[in-house]
C-alpha positions in Angstrom: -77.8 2.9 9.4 -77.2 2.1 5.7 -79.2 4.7 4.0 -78.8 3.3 0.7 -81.0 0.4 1.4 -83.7 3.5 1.2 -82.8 5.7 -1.7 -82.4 4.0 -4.7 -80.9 7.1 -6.3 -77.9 7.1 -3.8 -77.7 2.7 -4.6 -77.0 4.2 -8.3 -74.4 6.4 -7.4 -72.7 4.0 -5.5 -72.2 1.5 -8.0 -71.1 4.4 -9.9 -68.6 6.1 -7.6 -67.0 2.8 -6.4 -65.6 1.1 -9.6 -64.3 4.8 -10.8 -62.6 5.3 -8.0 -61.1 2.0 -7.8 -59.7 2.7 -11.5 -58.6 6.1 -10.4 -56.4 4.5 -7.7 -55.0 2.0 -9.8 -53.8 4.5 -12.2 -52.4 6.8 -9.4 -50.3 3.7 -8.0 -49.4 2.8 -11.4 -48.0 5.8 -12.0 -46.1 6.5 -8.7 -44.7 3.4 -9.1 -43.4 3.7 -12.3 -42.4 7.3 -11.3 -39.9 5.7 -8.4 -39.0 3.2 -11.1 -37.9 5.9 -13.4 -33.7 6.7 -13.5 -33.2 9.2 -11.5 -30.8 12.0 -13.6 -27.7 12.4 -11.8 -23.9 14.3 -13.4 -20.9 12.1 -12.4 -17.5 13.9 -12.2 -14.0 11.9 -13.0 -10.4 13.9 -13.0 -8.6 11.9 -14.9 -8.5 10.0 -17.8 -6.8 7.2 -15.8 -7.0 3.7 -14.3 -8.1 5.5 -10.5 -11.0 5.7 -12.5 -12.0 1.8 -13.8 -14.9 1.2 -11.5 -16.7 4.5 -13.1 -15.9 3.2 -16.5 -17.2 0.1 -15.6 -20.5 1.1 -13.6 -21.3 2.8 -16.7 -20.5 0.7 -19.3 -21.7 -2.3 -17.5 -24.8 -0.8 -17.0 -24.7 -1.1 -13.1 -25.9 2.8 -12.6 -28.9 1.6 -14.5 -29.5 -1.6 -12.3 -29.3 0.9 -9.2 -31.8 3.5 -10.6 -29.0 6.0 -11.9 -29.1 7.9 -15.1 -25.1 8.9 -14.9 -24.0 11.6 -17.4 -19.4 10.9 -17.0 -18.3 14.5 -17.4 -14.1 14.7 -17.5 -12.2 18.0 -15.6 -9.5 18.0 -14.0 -8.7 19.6 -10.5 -9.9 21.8 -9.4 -12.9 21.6 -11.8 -14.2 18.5 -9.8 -14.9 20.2 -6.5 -16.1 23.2 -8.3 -18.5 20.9 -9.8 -19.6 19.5 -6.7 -20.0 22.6 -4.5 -22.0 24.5 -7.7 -24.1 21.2 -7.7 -23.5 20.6 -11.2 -22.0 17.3 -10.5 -23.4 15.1 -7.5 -20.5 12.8 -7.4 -16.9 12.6 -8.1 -13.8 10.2 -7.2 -11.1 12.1 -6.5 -8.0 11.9 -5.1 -8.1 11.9 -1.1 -5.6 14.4 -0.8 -7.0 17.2 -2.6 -10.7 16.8 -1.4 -9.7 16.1 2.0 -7.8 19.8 1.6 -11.2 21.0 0.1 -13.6 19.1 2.4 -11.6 20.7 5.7 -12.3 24.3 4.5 -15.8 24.9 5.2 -17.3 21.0 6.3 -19.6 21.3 2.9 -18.4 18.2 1.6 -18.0 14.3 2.3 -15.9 11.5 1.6 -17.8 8.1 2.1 -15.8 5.5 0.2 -12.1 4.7 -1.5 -11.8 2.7 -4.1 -8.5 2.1 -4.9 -5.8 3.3 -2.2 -2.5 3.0 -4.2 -1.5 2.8 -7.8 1.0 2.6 -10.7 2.8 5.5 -10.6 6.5 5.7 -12.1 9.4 7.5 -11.3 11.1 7.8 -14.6 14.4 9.0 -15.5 17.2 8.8 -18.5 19.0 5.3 -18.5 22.4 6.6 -17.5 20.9 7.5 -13.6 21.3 4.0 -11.9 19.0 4.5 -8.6 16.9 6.9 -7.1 20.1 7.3 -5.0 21.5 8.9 -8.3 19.1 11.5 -8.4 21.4 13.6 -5.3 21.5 16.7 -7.9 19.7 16.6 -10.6 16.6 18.3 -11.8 13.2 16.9 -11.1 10.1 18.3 -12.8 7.0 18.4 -11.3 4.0 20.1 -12.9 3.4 22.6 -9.3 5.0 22.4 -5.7 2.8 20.5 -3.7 0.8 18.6 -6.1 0.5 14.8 -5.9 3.3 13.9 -8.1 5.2 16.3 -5.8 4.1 14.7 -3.2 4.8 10.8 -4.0 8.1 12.1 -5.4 9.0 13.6 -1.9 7.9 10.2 -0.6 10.0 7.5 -2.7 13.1 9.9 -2.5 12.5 9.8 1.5 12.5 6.2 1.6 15.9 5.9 -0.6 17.4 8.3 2.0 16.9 11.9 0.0 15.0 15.0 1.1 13.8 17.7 -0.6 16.8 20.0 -0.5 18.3 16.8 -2.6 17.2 17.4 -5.9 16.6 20.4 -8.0 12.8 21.2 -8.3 11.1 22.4 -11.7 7.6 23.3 -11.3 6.6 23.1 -15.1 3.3 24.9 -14.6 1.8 21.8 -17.0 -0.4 18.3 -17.2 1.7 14.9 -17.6 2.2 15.5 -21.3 4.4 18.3 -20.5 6.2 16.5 -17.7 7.0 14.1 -20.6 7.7 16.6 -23.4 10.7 18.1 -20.7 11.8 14.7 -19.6 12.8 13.9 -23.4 13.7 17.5 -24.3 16.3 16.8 -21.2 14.7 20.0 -19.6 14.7 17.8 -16.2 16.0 14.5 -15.5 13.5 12.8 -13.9 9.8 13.0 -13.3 6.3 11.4 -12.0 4.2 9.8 -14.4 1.3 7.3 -14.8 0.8 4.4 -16.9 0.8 4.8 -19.9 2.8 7.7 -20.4 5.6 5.9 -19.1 5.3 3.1 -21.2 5.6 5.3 -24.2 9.1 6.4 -22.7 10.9 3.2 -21.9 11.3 2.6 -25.7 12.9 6.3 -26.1 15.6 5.4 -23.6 14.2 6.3 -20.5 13.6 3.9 -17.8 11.9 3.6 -14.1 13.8 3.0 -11.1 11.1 3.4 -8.4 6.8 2.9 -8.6 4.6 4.0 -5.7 3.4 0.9 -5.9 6.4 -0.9 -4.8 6.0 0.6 -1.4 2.3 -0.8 0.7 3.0 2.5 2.7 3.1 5.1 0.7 -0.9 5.9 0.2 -1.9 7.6 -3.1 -6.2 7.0 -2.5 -9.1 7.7 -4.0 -12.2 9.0 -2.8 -16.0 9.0 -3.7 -17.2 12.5 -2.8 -20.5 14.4 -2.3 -21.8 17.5 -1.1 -23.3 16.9 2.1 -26.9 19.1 0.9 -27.1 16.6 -2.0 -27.0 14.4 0.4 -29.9 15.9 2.4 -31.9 15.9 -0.6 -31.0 12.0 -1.8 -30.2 9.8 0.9 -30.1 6.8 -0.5 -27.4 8.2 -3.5 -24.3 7.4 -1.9 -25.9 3.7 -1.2 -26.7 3.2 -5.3 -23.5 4.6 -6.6 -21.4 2.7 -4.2 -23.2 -0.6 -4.9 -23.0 0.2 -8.9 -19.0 1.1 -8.4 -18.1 -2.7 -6.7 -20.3 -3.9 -9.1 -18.0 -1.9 -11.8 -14.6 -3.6 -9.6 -16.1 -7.1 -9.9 -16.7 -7.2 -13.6 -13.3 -5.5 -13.4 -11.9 -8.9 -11.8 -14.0 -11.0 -13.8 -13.8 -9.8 -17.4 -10.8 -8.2 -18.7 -12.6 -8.0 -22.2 -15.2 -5.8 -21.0 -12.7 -4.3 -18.4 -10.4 -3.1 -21.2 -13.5 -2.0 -23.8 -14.7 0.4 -21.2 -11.6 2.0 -20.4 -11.1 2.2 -24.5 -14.1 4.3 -23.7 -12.9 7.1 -22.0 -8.9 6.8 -22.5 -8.9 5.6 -26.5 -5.3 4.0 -26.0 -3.9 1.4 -28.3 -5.6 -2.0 -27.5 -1.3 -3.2 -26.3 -1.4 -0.3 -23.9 -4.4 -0.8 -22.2 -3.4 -4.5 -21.6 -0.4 -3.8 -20.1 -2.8 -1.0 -17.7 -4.9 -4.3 -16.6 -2.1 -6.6 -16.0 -0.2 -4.4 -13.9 -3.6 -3.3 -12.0 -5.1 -6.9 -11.8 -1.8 -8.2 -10.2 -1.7 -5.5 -7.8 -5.4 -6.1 -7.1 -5.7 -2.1 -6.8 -9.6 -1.7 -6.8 -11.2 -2.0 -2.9 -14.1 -4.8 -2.6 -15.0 -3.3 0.0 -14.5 0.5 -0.3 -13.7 1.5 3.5 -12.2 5.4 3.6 -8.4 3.6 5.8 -7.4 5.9 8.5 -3.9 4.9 7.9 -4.6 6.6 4.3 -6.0 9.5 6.3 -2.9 9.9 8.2 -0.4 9.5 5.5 -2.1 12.3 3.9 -2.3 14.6 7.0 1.4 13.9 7.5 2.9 13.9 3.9 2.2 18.0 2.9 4.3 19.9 1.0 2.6 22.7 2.4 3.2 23.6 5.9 0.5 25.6 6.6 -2.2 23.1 4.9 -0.5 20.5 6.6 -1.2 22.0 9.9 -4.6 22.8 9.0 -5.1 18.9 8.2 -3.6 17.9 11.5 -6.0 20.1 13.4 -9.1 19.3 11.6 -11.8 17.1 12.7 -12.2 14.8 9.7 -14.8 12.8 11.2 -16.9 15.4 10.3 -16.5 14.8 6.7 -15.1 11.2 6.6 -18.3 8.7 6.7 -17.8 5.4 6.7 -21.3 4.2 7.6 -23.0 3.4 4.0 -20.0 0.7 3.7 -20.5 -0.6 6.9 -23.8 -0.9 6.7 -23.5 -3.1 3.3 -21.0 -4.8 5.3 -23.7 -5.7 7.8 -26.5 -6.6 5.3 -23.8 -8.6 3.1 -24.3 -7.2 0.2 -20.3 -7.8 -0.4 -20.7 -11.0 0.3 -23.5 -11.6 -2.0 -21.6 -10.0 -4.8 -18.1 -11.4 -4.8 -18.9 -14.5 -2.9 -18.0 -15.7 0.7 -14.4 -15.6 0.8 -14.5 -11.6 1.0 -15.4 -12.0 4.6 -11.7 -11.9 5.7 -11.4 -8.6 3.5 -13.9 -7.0 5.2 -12.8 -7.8 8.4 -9.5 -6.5 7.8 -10.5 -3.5 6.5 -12.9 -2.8 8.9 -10.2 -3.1 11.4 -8.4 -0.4 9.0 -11.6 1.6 8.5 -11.2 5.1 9.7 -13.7 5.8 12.3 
């Protein structure tokens, strides 16, 4: 029975209670809303002040964290400063090269690897004019900044594939960055080293030259890798999903713009504007950056069977890396086409190749 037909007093109240309420709701669903509309404040780590690290650049520049919901802070350290910053949680996100946090992620299962943009790059070998071939380097002294660090690594690769081993050249661990791989390359220190663009541009005017690039060679895998600690994770499910999404955006403009492609990288690398040009050309040819940003298991496998390192190299080939390699946010925007919406229908026959490739 509706009482209030009775009691004029609870009529009054009500008409009272009901359009107050009805405000107060409002309000609360205003504000929640605008609450999951604010950016949500996340640290992005990258390692190097280098092309690997374009889309970044671009995502942030471009303003596609923003679109996705993402307040990024770009924070600079180089390994192993990265994956400190991601275990401590003072970072959420990273690309990194998928050597070194495949070697972290197999340690304790703590982290994740659930993307690769770019899965080889321009990287030189570069020696004094008067050394013909890589042939020619039978001998002589090659610096590299430790044993069993990635320059090591794609040195002891290209050498292999001219018919060299290790034992063939004279190692000189140099305990330093690229700049002082270059500073004992010219002092004549060594007589060949590793180096990325543009450092080696710099040296072909001083008489040096390069006889071999890791990216001459489509099997020789030198990837990259978006990593995340799998509690962040836990806490933000749908991270992995926005960063991803704001990182091909990053690689389209990339494709699409050289202007803004080469402004951004000005950004966080201030080369000459000559330098940076040549960095895009050489990229943009190669078509290094991933459309679709599948983790390859032939990458994978390069990496667990290309280690200096014979005990980490066993502990790679024992270790489950499915436990740690996720592939699923990619294949997922696969399935909902979000690739296809964003670079147009023709990328159908790259995803299905690299989904073939995908490591799963």
């Amino acid at each position: 029975m509706d009482q209030s037909r009775y009691n004029p007093r609870l009529r009054g109240y009500m008409r009272t209670f009901t359009p107050i309420s009805l405000v107060a709701a409002i309000c609360a669903l205003a504000a929640l809303t605008l609450l999951a509309q604010a950016p949500q404040n996340i640290t992005i780590n990258y390692p190097a002040k280098a092309p690997a690290n374009w889309p970044l650049f671009l995502a942030k520049e471009g303003g596609y964290y923003q679109k996705y919901g993402v307040n990024a802070k770009m924070v600079f350290g180089v390994h192993p400063a990265g994956i400190a910053m991601i275990v401590s949680g003072e970072a959420q996100a990273t690309n990194y090269p998928m050597e070194q946090a495949m070697q972290a992620a197999s340690l304790d299962g703590s982290l994740v690897i659930m993307g690769s943009p770019m899965n080889r790059g321009l990287f030189a070998m570069m020696t004094k004019n008067d050394v013909k071939s890589v042939k020619d380097l039978k001998g002589k002294r090659f610096g590299v900044s430790q044993l069993g660090d990635p320059p090591y690594n794609f040195a002891l690769a290209i050498l292999a594939k001219n018919g060299l081993n290790s034992r063939d050249v004279q190692w000189i661990p140099l305990g330093t960055d690229g700049n002082g791989r270059v500073a004992a390359l010219v002092s004549g220190r060594v007589d060949a080293t590793m180096l990325p663009p543009p450092a080696y541009f710099k040296l072909e005017s001083q008489g040096f030259k390069e006889i071999a690039n890791l990216a001459d060679y489509q099997d020789l895998y030198a990837p990259m890798a978006y990593v995340f600690k799998k509690s962040t994770i836990a806490a933000n499910p749908k991270l992995p999903e926005l960063l991803i999404k704001a990182q091909a955006e990053g690689i389209k403009r990339y494709y699409d713009d050289k202007a803004m492609a080469v402004k951004a990288y000005a950004v966080y690398d201030p080369q000459t504007s000559a330098d940076i040009d040549r960095l895009y050309d050489h990229d943009r040819k190669a078509e290094s950056y991933e459309r679709v940003p599948y983790v390859l298991a032939p990458a994978v496998k390069y990496i667990q069977e290309h280690q200096a390192d014979a005990q980490i190299g066993a502990r790679l080939k024992a270790y489950d890396f499915h436990k740690v390699i996720d592939n699923s946010v990619v294949e997922r925007l696969v399935r909902e086409h979000f690739f296809e919406n964003l670079f147009g229908p023709s990328i159908k026959a790259e995803e299905d190749a690299r989904g073939k490739l995908a490591f799963k």
